[in-house]
C-alpha positions as CSV (number, residue, x, y, z in Angstrom):
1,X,-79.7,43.3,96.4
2,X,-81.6,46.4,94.9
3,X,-84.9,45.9,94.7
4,X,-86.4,49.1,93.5
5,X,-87.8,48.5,90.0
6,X,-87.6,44.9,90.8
7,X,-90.6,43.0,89.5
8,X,-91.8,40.1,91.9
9,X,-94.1,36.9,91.3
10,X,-95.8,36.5,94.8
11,X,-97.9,33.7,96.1
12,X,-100.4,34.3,99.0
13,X,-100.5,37.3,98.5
14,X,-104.0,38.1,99.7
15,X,-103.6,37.7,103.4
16,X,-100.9,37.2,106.2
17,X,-97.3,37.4,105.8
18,X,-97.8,37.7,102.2
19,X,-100.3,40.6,102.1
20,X,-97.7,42.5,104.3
21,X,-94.9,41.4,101.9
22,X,-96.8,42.8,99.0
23,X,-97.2,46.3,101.5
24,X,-93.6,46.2,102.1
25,X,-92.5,45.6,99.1
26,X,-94.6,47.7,96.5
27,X,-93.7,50.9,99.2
28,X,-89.8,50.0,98.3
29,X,-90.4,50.6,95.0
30,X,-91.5,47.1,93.5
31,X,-93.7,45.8,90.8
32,X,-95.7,43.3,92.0
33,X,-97.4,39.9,90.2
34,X,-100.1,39.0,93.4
35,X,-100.7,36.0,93.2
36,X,-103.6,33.9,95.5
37,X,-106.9,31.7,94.8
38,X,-108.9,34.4,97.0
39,X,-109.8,37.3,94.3
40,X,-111.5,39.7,96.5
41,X,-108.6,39.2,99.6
42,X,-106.1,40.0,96.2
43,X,-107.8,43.0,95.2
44,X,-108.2,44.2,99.1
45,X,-104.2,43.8,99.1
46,X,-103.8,45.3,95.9
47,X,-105.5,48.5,97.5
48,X,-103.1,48.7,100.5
49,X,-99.9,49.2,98.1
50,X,-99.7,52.9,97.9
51,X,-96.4,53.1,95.4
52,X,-98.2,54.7,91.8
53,X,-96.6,51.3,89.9
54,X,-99.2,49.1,88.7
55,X,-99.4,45.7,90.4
56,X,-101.0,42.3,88.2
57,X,-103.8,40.0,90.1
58,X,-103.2,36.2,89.4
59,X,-106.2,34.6,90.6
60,X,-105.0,30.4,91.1
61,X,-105.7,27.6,92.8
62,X,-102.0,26.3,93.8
63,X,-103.2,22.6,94.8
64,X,-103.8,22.5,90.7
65,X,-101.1,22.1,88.8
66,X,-102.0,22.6,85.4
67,X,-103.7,26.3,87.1
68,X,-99.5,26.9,88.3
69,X,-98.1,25.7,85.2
70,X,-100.2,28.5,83.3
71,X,-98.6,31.1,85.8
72,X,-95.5,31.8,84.3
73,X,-97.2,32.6,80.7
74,X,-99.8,34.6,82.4
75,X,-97.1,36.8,84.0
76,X,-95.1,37.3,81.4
77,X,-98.0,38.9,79.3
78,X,-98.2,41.8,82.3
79,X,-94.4,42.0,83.3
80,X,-91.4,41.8,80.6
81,X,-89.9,40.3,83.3
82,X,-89.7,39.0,86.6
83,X,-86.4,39.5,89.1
84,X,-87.9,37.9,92.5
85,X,-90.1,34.8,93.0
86,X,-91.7,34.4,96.3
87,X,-93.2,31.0,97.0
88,X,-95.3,32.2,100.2
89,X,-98.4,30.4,100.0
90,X,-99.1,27.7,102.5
91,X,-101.8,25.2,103.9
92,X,-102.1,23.2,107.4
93,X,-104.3,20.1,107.9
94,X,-104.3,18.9,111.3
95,X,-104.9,15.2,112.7
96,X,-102.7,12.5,113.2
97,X,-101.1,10.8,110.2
98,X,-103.8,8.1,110.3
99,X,-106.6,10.4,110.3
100,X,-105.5,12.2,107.7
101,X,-107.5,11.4,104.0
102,X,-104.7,10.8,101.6
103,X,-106.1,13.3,99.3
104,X,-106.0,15.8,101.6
105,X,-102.5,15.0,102.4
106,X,-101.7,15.2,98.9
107,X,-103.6,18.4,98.5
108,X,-101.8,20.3,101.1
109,X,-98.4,19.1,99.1
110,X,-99.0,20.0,95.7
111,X,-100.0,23.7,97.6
112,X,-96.9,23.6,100.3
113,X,-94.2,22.1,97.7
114,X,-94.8,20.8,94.6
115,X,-96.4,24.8,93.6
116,X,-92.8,25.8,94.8
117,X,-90.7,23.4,92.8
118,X,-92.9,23.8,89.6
119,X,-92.5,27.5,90.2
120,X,-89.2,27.2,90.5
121,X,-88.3,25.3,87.6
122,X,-90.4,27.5,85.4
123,X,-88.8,30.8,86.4
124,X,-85.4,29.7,86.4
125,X,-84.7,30.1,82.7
126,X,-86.4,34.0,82.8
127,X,-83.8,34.2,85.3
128,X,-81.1,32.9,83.9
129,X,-81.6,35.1,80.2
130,X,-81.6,38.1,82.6
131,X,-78.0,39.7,83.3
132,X,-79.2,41.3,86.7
133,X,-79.4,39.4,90.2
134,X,-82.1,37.2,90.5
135,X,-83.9,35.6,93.7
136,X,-85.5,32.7,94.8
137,X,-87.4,33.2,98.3
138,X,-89.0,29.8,99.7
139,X,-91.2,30.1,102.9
140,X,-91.0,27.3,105.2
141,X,-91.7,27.2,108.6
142,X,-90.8,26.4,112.1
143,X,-92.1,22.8,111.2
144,X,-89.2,22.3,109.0
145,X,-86.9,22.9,111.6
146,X,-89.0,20.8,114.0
147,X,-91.6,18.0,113.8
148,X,-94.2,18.1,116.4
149,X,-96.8,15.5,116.8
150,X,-100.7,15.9,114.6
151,X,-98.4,17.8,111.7
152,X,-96.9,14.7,109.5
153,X,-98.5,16.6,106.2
154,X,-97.3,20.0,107.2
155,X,-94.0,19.3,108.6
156,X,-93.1,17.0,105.8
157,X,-93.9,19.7,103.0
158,X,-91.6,22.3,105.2
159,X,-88.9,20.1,105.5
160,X,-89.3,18.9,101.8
161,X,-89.3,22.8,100.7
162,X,-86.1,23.1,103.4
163,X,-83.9,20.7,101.7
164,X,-85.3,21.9,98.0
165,X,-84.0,25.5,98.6
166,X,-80.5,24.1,100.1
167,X,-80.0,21.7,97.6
168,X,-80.8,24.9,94.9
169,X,-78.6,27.3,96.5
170,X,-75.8,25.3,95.9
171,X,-76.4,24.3,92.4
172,X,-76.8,28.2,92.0
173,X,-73.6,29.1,93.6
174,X,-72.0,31.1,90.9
175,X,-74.6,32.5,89.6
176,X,-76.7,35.0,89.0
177,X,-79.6,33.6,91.2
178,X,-79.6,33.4,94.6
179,X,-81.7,31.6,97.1
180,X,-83.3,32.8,100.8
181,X,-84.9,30.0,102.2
182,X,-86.9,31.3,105.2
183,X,-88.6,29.7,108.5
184,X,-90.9,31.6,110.4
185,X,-92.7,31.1,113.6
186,X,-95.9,31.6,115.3
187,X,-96.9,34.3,113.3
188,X,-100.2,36.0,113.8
189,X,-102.0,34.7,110.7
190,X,-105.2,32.6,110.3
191,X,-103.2,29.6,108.9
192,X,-104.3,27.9,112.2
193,X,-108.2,29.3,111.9
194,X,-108.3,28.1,108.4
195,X,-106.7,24.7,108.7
196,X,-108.3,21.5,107.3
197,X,-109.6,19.0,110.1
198,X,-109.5,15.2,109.5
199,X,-113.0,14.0,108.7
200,X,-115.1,12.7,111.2
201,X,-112.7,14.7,113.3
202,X,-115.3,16.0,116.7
203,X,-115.6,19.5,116.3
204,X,-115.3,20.3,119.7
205,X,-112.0,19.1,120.0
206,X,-110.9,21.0,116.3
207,X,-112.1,23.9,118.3
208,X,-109.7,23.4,121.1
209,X,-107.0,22.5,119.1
210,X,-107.6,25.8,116.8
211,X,-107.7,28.1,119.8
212,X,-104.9,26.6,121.8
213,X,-102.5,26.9,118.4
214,X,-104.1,30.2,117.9
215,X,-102.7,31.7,121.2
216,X,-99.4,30.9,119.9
217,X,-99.3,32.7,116.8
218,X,-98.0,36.4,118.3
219,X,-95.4,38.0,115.7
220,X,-97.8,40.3,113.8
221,X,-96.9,39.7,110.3
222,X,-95.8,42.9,109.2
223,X,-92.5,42.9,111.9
224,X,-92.3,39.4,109.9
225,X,-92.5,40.4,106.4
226,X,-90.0,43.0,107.4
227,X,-87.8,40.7,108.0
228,X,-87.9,38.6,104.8
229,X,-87.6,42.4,103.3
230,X,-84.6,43.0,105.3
231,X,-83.3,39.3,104.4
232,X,-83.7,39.9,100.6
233,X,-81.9,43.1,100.7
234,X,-78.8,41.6,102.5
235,X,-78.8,38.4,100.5
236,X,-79.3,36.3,103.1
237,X,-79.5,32.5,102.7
238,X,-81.6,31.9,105.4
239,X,-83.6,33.6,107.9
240,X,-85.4,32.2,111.0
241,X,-88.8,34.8,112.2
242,X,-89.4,35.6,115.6
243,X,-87.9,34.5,118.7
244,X,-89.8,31.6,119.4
245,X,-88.4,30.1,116.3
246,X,-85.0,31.0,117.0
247,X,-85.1,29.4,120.5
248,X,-86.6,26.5,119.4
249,X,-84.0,25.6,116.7
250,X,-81.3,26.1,119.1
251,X,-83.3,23.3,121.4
252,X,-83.6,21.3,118.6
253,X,-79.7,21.3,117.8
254,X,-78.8,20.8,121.6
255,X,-81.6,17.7,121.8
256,X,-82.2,16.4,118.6
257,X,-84.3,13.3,120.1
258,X,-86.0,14.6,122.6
259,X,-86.5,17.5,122.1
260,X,-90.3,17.8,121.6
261,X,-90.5,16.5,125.5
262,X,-89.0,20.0,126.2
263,X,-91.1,21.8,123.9
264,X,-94.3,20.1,124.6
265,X,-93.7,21.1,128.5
266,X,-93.3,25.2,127.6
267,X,-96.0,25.1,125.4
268,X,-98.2,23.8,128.4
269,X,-97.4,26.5,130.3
């Protein structure tokens, strides 16, 4: 796919994987739609793309729906069009399934999937009135290739966004949209840092928790953003980050049961 000149609709765009996507991205030659509910860490990315084209800041708040909704009028006004959606913004709450607040479940997936599918579905028919190659890019995760214990919320949204982008590649087959559906690993981000706690959760232990995932998290985010570069160029229908990712996946294949007793075991060490 040739992306110079390409306009993209990017979400999380103000830190992270999607900050370095924006970088990436804007130096190939890329308008840009930022998109991200944190103004001043938009504006900051805003100032790290070097390419002369002009790049929109969409401030939004993607656990609100009606705030998404208004996204695809709001970028039309600054872009005649759009050629690449990226649904790159994500959330983690930790606890176990029963400490988790239903709210905050729900919160994290109208942010983790139901911003993608609404997204989706509103873009689709700018897409489809546009003769040139179109793409769809949903971010899941290692937790949708894999379920550990303490991530019900997460992992469900990551599988659910999974099986929404295969189901929507093949519908698209044919056409010209095209779908990248991609699952990285522990990528050096502060998605751990900022992750919700259960309430009443003791603090001490959330601190534990935070630092043990934290040490995990080594892929600096720009060799992963290159990636997802590289992967839209090739029209790729998948890609899975960083090595950690890729082994895992293979362990899950081999033990699809157990695997997590494996896992569990390395991570300890």
């Amino acid at each position: 796919m040739d992306i110079v000149n390409a306009t993209v609709a990017l979400t999380g765009a103000a830190s992270g994987i999607g900050r370095e996507l924006a970088i990436q991205l804007s130096d190939a030659g890329c308008r840009l739609a930022l998109i991200d509910r944190d103004e001043p860490g938009l504006v900051e990315t805003q100032n790290l793309c070097c390419h002369p084209i002009k790049h929109s800041l969409h401030v939004a708040d993607l656990s609100d729906m009606d705030q998404v909704l208004a996204l695809k009028s709001e970028l039309l006004l600054e872009h005649p069009s759009v050629d690449i959606l990226i649904n790159n913004a994500g959330v983690a709450l930790g606890g176990s399934f029963e400490q988790i607040d239903p709210q905050d479940f729900d919160w994290l997936m109208n942010i983790n999937f139901n911003a993608v599918v609404t997204l989706s579905r509103a873009f689709l028919p700018v897409f489809r009135a546009s003769a040139k190659p179109a793409k769809i890019v949903n971010v899941s995760s290692l937790y949708g290739l894999i379920s550990p214990p303490n991530q019900s919320a997460y992992s469900a949204s990551k599988f659910a966004v999974r099986g929404f982008s295969n189901a929507l590649r093949h519908e698209l087959e044919g056409s010209n949209i095209s779908m990248l559906v991609v699952h990285p690993g522990g990528v050096a981000t502060a998605i751990s840092k900022n992750a919700k706690a259960p309430v009443g959760a003791d603090p001490e232990e959330v601190a534990k928790h935070r630092k043990k995932m934290q040490k995990l998290l080594k892929l600096p985010p720009s060799k992963a953003a290159a990636m997802i570069v590289d992967a839209i160029i090739s029209d790729k229908h998948r890609v899975i980050v960083g090595a950690d990712a890729k082994f895992v996946s293979v362990v899950e294949r081999l033990m699809p049961v157990k695997y997590w007793s494996l896992i569990s075991r390395l991570m300890g060490r």
